[in-house]
Residue, then its C-alpha position, 0 to 999 in steps of 0.5 A: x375366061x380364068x372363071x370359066x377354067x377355074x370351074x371348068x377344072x372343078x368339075x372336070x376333076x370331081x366328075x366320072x364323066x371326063x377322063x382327061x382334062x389337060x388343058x383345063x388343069x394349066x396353071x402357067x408353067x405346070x399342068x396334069x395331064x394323063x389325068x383319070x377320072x380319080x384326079x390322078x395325073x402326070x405331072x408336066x412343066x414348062x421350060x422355054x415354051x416347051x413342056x416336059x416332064x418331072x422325075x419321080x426320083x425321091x418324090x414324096x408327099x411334099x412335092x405332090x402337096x406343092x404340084x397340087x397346090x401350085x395348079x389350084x387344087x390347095x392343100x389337098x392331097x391323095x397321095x404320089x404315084x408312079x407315073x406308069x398307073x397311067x402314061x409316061x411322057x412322050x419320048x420326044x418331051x424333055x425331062x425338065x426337072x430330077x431331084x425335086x425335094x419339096x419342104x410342102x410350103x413352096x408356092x411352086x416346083x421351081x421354088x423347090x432344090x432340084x437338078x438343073x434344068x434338063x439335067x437328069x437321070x430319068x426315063x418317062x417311066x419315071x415321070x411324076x405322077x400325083x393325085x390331087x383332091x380338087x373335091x374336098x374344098x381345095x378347088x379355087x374359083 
């Protein structure tokens, strides 16, 4: 089944066919979601069973390198986007994480300096958003 995903999100990310593919881009606690067609996604985290959202305060390439990698897209990276090119997150969704800064050589966002869970002050219209190049070598499986 992992397989089936991992491939799935391959083609999912490199095809013009599928717009969105949310639940083929989940990698434990984080996945893209809002993707277009271009890969370029919204970036969510999960927290108690509950998936939230990512402040793009201070976002550079460095979290975005360490969002892509950490959902299995490696190294690859097109840039850090504002969230509102495609969707912010609902106003139900939590913001779990504010003040993400990431050095790029973290395995995932948790291991990155950031406020404390829940603590931020952010709106979705400031969720992160990333482009990840799964197309160039950095797809796993």
């Amino acid at each position: 089944m992992y397989i089936f995903i991992q491939m799935y999100m391959y083609t999912c990310i490199c095809s013009a066919i599928y717009a969105d593919c949310v639940e083929d881009r989940t990698a434990g606690t984080i996945r893209l979601v809002a993707c277009r067609k271009d890969g370029c996604c919204r970036v969510e985290v999960k927290y108690n069973g509950t998936w939230g959202t990512v402040c793009d305060d201070g976002a550079d390439a460095s979290e975005a390198k360490v969002a892509c990698k950490q959902v299995g897209c490696g190294n690859s990276l097109a840039s850090v986007l504002s969230v509102q090119s495609f969707g912010g997150g609902s106003e139900s969704e939590p913001i779990w994480l504010d003040d993400v800064i990431c050095s790029g050589s973290e395995d995932t966002l948790d291991d990155c300096t950031h406020e404390k869970l829940g603590t931020h002050n952010c709106v979705h219209n400031e969720d992160l958003g990333v482009c990840c190049n799964c197309c160039n070598g950095g797809a796993t499986g």
